[in-house]
N, C-alpha and C positions, 0 to 999 in steps of 0.2 A: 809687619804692622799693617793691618786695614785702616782706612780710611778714606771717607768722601767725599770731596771735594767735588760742591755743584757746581755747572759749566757754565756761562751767560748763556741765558735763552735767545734761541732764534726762530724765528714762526716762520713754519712752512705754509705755503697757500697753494690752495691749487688753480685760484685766479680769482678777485675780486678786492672787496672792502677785509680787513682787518678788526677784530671785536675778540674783549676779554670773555671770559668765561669760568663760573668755579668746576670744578670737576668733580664727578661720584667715583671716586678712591675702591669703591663697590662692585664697580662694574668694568670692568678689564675685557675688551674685546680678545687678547692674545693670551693663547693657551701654549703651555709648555715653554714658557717666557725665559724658562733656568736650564733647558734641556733637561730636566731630572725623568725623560719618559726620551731621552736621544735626541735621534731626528722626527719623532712623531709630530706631523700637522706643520712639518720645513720643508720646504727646500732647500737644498744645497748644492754646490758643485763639485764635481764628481771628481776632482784635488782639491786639497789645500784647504778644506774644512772636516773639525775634527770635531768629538765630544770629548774633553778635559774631565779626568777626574783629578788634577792637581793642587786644583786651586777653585775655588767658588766663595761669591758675597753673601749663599742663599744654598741651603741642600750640601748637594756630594759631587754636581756635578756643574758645567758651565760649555758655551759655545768656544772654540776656538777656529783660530783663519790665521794660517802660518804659509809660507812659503819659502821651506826650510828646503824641503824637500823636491819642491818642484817650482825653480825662482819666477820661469817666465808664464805660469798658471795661475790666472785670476782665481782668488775664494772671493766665496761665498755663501752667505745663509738669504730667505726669502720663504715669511711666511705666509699662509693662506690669505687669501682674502676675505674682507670683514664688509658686511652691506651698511651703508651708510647714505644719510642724507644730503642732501644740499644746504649750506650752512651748517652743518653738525661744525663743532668746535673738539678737538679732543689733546688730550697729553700725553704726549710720547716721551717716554722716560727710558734708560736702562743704567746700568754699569758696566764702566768696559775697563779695560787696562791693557797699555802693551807692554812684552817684558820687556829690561834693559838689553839696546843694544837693538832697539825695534827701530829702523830711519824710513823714510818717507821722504823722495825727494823729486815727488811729480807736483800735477797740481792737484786740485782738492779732489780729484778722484780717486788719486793714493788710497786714502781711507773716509769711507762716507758712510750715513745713516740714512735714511730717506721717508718716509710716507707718501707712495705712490698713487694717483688716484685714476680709475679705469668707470668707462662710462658700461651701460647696459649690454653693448652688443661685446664686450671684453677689450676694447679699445683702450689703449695708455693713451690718457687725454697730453701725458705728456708736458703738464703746467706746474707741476709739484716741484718747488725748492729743496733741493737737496741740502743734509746737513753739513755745510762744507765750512773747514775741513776739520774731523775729529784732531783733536791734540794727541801729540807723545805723551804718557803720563809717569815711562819710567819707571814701571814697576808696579805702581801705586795704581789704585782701583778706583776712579772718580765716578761723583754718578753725571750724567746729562739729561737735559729736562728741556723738552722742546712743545712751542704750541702749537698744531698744525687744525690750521680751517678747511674745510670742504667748501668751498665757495662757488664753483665752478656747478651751473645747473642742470648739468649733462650727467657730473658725476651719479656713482650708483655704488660702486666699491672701492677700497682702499687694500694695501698692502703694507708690507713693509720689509725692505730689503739691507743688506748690512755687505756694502762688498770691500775690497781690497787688494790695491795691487792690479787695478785693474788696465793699466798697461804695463805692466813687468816696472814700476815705479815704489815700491815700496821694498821690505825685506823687515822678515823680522817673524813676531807671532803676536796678535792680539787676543783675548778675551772678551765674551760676553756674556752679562749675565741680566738676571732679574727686567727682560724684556715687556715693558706694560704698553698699553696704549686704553688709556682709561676713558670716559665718555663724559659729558656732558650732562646726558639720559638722566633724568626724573627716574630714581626705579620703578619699575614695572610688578604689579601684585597681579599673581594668578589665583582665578577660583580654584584652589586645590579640592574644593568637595564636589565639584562636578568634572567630571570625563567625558568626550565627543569620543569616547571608541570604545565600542559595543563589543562586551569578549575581552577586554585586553587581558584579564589574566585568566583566560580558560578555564572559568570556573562552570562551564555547562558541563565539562567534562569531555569538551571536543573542540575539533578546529571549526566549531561554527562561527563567522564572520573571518576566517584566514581561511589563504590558498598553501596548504602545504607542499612544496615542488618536492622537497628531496632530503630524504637523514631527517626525519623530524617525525616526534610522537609524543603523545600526552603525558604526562609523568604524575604521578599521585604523593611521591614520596618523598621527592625535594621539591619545594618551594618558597617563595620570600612572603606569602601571605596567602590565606586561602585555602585550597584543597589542590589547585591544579597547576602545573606549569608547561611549559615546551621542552624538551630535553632534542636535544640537537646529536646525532649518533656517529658526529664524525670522527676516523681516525685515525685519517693520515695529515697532516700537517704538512703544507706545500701539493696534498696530490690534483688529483683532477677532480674529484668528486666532492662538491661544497653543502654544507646543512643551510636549503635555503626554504623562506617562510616568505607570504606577503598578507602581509594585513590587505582586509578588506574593505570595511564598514566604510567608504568614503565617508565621512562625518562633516558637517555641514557646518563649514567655516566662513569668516565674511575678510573679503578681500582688502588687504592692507591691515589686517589685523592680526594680535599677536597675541602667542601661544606657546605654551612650555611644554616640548613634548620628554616624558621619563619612562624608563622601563627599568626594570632590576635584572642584571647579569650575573653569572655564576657559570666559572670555570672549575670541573674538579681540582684538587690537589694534585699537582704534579704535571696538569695538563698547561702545555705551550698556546695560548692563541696567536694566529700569523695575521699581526695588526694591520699589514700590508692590503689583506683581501679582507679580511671581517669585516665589516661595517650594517650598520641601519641606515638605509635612506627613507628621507621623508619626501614624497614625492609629490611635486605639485604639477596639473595635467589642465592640458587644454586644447581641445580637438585632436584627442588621440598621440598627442607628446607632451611631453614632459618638459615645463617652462620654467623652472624652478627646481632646487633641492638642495640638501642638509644634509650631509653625511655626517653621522655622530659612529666613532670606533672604539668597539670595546675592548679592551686590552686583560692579560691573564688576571686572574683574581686569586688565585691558587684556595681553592674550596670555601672563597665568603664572598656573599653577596655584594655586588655594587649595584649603584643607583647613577644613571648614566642620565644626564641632561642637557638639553637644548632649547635654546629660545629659536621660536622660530616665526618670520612674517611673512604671510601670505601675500604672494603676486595682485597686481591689482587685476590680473585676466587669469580667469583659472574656473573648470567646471567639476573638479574632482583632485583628492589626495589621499595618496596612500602611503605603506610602509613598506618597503623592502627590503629584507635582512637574508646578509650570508656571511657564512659561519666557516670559519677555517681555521683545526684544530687538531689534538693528535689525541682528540680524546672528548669524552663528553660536555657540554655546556649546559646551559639553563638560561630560560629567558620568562619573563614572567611582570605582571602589574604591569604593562604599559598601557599609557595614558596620554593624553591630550587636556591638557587644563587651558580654558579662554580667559584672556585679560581680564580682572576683573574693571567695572565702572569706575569709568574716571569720577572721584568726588568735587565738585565745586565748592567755592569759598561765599558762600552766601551770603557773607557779611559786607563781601566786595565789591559794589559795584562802580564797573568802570565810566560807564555814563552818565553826565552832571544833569543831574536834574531829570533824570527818567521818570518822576510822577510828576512832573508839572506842581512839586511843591513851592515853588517862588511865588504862584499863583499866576506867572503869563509865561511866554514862549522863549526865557532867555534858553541858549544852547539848541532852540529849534527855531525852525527856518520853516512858515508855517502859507502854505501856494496857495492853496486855495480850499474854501468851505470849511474850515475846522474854527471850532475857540474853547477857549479855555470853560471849563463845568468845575458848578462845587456843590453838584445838587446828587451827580451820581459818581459816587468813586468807589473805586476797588479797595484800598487803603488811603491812609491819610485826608488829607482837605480837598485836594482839583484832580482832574483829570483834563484828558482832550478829546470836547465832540466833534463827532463826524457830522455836517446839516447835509450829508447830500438826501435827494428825496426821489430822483429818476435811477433804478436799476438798467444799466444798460446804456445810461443817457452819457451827453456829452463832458455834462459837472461832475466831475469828480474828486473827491476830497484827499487830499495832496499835501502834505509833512515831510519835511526831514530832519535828524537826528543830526546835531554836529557839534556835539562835544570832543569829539577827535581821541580818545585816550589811548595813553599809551598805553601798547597790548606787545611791544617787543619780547618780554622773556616769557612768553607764551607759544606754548606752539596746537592749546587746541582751549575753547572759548566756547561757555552756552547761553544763548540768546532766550532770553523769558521777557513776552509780555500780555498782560491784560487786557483780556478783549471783553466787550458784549454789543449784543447788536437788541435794540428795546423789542418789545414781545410781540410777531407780529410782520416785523422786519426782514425781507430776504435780503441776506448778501450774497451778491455774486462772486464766486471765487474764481472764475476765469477771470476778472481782472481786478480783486482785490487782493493785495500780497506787501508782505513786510521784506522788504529787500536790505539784506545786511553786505553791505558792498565795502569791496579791498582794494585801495586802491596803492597804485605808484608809481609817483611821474605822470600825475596826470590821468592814466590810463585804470581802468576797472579791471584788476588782476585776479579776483573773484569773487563770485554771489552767488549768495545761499540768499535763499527765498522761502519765505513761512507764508501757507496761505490760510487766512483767517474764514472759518465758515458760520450760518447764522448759530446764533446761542438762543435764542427765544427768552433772552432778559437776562438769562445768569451769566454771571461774569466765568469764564473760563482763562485757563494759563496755556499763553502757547509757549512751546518747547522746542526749541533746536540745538544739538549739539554742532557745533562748527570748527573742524580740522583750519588753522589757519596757513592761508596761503604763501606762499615764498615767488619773489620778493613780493612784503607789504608793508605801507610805510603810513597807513590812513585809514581808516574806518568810519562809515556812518547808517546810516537807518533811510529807506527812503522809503514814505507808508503812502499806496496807494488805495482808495475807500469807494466801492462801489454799490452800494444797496438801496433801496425804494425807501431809504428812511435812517433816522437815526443811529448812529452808534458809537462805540468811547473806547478809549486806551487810554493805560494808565499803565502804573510800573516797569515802565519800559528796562532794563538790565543785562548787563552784558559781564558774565561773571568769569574768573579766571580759576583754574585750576589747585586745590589747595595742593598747598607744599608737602615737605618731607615731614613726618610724625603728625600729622593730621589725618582722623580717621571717623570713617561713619561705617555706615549697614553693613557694606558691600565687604568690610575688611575685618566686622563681628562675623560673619558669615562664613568667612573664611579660618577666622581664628576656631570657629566650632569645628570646623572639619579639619584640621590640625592638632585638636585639644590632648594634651598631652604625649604629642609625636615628637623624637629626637632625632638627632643626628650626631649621640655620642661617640666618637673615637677613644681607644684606650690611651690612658695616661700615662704619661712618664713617670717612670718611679721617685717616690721623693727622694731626693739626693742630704742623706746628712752630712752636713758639714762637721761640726762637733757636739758630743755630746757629754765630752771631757770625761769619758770614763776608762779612755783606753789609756790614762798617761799612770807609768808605773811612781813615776815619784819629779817635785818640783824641777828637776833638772830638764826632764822629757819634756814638761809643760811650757817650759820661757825657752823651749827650743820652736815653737809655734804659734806662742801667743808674747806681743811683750810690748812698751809701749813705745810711742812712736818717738824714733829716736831724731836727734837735731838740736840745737842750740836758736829759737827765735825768743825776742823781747817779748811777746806778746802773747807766747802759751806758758799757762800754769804746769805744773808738776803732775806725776801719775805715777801708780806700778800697778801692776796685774798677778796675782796669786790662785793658786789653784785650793779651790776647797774640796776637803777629803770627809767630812762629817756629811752623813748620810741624812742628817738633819734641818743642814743648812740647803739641801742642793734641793732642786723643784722635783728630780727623779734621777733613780740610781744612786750615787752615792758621791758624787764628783760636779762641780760645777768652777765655773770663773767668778774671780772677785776683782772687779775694777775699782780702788779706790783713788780718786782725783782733789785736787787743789789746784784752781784758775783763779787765786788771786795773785794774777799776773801784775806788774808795773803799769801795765799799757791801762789805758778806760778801757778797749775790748778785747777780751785773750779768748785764748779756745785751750783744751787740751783733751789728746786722744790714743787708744789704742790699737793694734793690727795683727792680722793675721797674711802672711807672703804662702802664695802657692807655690810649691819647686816645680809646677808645667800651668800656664795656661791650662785656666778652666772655662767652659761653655755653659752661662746661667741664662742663655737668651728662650731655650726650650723651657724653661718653668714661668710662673704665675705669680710666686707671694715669696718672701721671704717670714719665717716663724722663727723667732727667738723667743725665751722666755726672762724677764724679769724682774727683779727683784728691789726697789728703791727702799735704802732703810730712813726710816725717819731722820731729821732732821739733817734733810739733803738739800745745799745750799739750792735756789730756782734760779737755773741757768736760762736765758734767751732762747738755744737751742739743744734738743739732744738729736744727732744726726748720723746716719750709716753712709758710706759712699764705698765706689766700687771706683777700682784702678784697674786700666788697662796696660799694654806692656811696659810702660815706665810708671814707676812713683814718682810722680811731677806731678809739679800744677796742674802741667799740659795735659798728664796722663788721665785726670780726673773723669771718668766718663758718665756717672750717676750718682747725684745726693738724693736721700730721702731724710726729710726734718721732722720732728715732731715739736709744737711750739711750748711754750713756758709750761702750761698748764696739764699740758701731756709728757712734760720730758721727765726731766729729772727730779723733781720735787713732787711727780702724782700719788693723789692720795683719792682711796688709802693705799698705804704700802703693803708690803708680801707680793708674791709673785703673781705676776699676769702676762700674758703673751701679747708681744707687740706683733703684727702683720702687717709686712708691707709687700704694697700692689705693685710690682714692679713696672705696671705698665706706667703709674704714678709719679716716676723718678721724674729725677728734674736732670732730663740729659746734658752731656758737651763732648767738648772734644771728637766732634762727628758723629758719635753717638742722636742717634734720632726716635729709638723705638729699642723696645726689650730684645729684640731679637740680634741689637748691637752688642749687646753685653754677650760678645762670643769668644774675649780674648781676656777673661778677666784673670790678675796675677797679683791681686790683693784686696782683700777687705778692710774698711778701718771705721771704728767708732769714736765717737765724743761730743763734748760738749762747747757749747758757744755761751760767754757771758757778757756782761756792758752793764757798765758800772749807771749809763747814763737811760737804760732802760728797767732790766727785773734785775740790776746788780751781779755780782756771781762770787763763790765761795768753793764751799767742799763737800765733799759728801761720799758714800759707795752704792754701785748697784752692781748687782750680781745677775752674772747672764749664765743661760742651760739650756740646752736640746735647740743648737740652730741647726736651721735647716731648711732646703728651699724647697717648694709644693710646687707642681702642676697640679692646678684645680679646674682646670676644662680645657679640653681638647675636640674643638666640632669638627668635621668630615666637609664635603664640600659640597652639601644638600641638605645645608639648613633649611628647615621647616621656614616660610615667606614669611609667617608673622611672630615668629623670635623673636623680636622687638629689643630684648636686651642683649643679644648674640650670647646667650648663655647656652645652645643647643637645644632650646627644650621650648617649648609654647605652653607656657604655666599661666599661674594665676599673676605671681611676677609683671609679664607680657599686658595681661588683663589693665592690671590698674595704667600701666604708660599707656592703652589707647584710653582706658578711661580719663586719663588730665588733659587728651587734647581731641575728646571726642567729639564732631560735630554733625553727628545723624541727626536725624529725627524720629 
């Protein structure tokens, strides 16, 4: 029996204050979380960690750390490291289990989880709480859910290690599976219709912008779009001679910014890539080394294209990046369409301003702090009623017109903010911009922990918008505006605005633009075949049939009567010749009874790989209107307990809808109403019974009798996406349709 049982959470820090956060379920920093790709992108220790194909919550396979075999040999796993902020907030989740007979009788190092946190130069800072100590779980498979902060302002990277037994203290074998460590992170949209890499998919017909080294030639006849690709001519797998290429075009990136680098792969059929040495590096350079890089590895494809991806953010020193790829293989490959797409523009919420009173609409200077030469105007304004003039009248001189902004707003769940405001200077007017500037200053504790500075130049009367986008600092616990006014003469500000970031499903220009270059691109995978359950045509006669279908047997006060018959008239049934006849009577004693019937599987069956359940049927007229008509799914016991998904249909859709004859009910499986640990479709992996009926109450729609006849069930996979969904999917249906269209259009806010 699965099941999972969450652990109290414990927050790992790696030094500082403590703060909630929701998390994007979206954005999983840890690859190969199930082992279903082995040891790819782990670390392990060379005893006493293994890959399990026994047992797994997820896939075929799972991590194991046994020392069965070798008692006084630490295991362990420990994966890559993940570049992360100071203050990032993230969730660290998995499931583990240890079998019976598993003891632990050290301290909490016996068995741990951890998120380790290492500064720039690779230093373990060394501050990170470990998860101590995992529980015995006996068998059973619990999940664990931990919140760990990056606080420490040194930090730069994270890890995460799972060891055991680490002084000869433990005995036994644990599991792990389904290893996340999810983010915080706003996601991130790229320009998919713009590429920084000139050539990426060899469509001049040569390697112009690449440096071919070795095993590498143009290929005209396999490609994943276009006319041209790279074919790589290696073939020996493990020898000494690698298919190696480097991109050239150093393309012109800006520092601290981020970028989705893709290219399509393709291994012939039958050919081994040695995932060991293949890799693409993306390389980031500066004075002749190499300060930065991304190893993304491509692994066998056996003759169909993959689409291999990386997010990646540029160092903030860096004067050049490239690509460098080698190929180890026992046999041909293919490389083709890489690309470099740039973040697209962060869109602001314009409707949001966080500054009270940034047009001086009160009509005088509440929320500013007003030094010297300035007063309120209602003669020249940008928008609305007032503004703030500037009277200075000496450029240069000692009077200088002196404001500041101190409405204070809270800007915490922000982590980048644009500063707009209204200038003009009257016609005529020079301002000096050596010392006139709009200082947006961060402070904390007192001290100015950064500023960003806008400097206003003359306008000759027209009102102009100044613009700053501003990365906000860490720590920052205060904000304000400090305007200093230098010019031979008058001038005004108005709409002062400090705007925050729109959220998730708000969308303007930047993300129509992308949707165009997208416009009917997928990321179909093939589907599971539909699975029929029955379609009642294979039962030779009523014996065979109440061997698999019959109704639910028991003695309670409070369910009505039932039986189930098999119909043989090719007339009555929706298709074929055979269908179920469910006729019911829930006028139970009780005010609310139910009654229903089932179908027992003789093995566990797995319905978490499909999408909809399809039944078809049949309400005959005057069928009593029950409360509820409802499906549920049992996992290994018929129990309460065992219950693991209902799906209802209410009064007006169940048993009395009209009109009658047959129609197909579809249910979304993702839609059930889970329990019994059950959290998500992909839990319904141990299902060992189906059962239907109905719910009545005398003191709501009443309840009586009636028949509905059910045919051709059966469960659908109706989408299956790959793991390069097209950015503006919007409905994660695989496809960027008109669908997509209309959800940015209900919360569209471009101009």
């Amino acid at each position: 029996m699965k099941y999972f049982a969450v652990l109290s959470m414990l927050l790992l820090v790696c030094s500082g204050a403590v703060f909630a956060q929701n998390y994007n379920m979206e954005d999983d920093l840890v690859t190969n979380g199930g082992a279903e790709d082995d040891f790819n992108v782990w670390f392990h220790s060379e005893t006493n960690s293994y890959i399990s194909t026994e047992d797994s919550t997820e896939g075929s396979k799972c991590f194991e750390l046994s020392n069965v075999e070798n008692p006084y040999d630490q295991a362990g796993i420990r994966s890559q490291r993940y570049v992360v902020e100071p203050d990032e907030a993230f969730l660290f989740t998995f499931k583990y289990k240890t079998l019976p007979g598993f003891d632990k009788f050290g301290g909490p190092q016996s068995l741990r989880a951890s998120v380790r946190c290492f500064d720039s130069d690779n230093n373990y800072i060394g501050a990170a709480s470990s998860v101590n100590p995992l529980e015995v779980t006996d068998g059973e498979w619990v999940t664990a859910e931990y919140e760990a902060v990056v606080a420490d302002p040194n930090a730069a990277e994270v890890d995460i290690r799972i060891t055991m037994n680490t002084f000869a203290d433990a005995d036994g074998t644990v599991r792990f599976d389904e290893i996340h460590l999810y983010t915080s992170r706003m996601p991130v949209y790229y320009d998919t219709s713009e590429n920084l890499f000139v050539n990426g998919g060899f469509e001049t017909g040569d390697f112009t912008n690449w440096n071919p080294i070795n095993l590498t030639e143009i290929n005209s006849s396999i490609f994943s779009e276009g006319s041209y690709s790279c074919k790589f001519t290696t073939t020996d797998d493990g020898g000494a001679e690698y298919g190696k290429i480097n991109h050239t075009t150093r393309p012109s990136v800006t520092p601290g910014g981020k970028y989705l680098f893709k290219c399509d792969f393709k291994s012939e059929a039958g050919i081994t890539v040695a995932s060991s040495i293949t890799r693409m590096v993306i390389r980031f350079w500066e004075s002749g080394s190499v300060v930065s890089d991304y190893i993304v590895t491509p692994t066998t494809t056996d003759g169909e294209w993959q689409t291999i991806s990386q997010e990646v953010v540029v160092p903030d020193s860096l004067d050049s990046m490239d690509v460098y790829t080698v190929m180890n293989a026992d046999g041909s490959c293919y490389m083709d369409n890489m690309r470099l797409h740039p973040e697209m523009p962060t869109v602001y919420d314009a409707s949001n301003n966080l500054f009270v009173n940034g047009g001086f609409e009160t009509g005088d200077f509440t929320n500013w702090n007003p030094i010297n030469l300035v007063e309120i105007c209602g003669s020249e304004v940008s928008s609305g009623s007032y503004s703030s003039k500037f009277t200075t009248t000496d450029d240069g001189g000692a009077g200088l017109g002196k404001i500041t902004h101190q409405s204070y707003p809270d800007f915490s769940d922000y982590d980048k903010l644009l500063f707009e405001c209204d200038f003009k200077s009257e016609a005529g007017v020079t301002v000096s911009s050596a010392n006139t500037r709009f200082q947006i200053r961060f402070w904390d504790s007192g001290s100015v922990v950064g500023n960003v500075q806008v400097n206003p130049e003359t306008t000759n009367g027209e009102w102009v918008t100044l613009s700053e986008e501003i990365i906000v600092p860490s720590p920052a616990s205060r904000v304000d505006v400090f305007c200093v006014m230098n010019a031979d003469g008058a001038c005004y500000m108005d709409n002062m605005s400090l705007y925050p970031p729109l959220g998730m499903g708000s969308y303007g220009v930047p993300h129509l633009k992308n949707m165009a270059g997208e416009w009917l691109t997928n990321d179909f995978q093939p589907l599971e075949p539909d699975e029929p359950i029955d379609d009642f045509e294979s039962y030779a006669d009523p014996n065979a049939f109440s061997g698999s279908w019959s109704n639910t047997s028991g003695s309670y006060a409070n369910r009505g009567t039932g039986s189930v018959s098999l119909i043989t008239d090719p007339a009555e049934a929706y298709s074929g010749s055979q269908a179920l006849r469910w006729t019911y009577d829930n006028n139970g004693s009780e005010e609310r009874s139910w009654v229903e019937f089932n179908t027992l599987f003789a093995e566990s069956v797995d319905f978490g790989v499909y999408d909809e359940i399809h039944v078809w049927l049949n309400r005959h007229p005057g069928n009593s209107e029950e409360e509820l008509l409802y499906f549920k799914f049992y996992n290994e016991t018929v129990s309460q307990e065992g219950i693991q998904a209902v799906y209802t249909l209410s009064a007006e859709d169940g048993s009395s809808y009209s009109p009658t004859g047959w129609t197909e009910w579809v249910i979304d499986l993702n839609d059930m109403n889970f329990q019994s640990g059950a959290s998500e479709k992909a839990d319904l992996d141990n299902v060992v019974g189906m059962f239907f009926g109905v719910v009545g109450d005398d003191t709501t729609t009443g309840k009586g009798s009636g028949v509905i006849d059910f045919d051709d069930l059966s469960f659908v996979d109706t989408i299956n996406c790959g793991s390069n969904q097209p950015v503006m999917d919007l409905n994660q249906d695989c496809e960027v349709d008109f669908e997509d269209f209309v959800i940015m259009g209900e919360t569209w806010v471009g101009e």
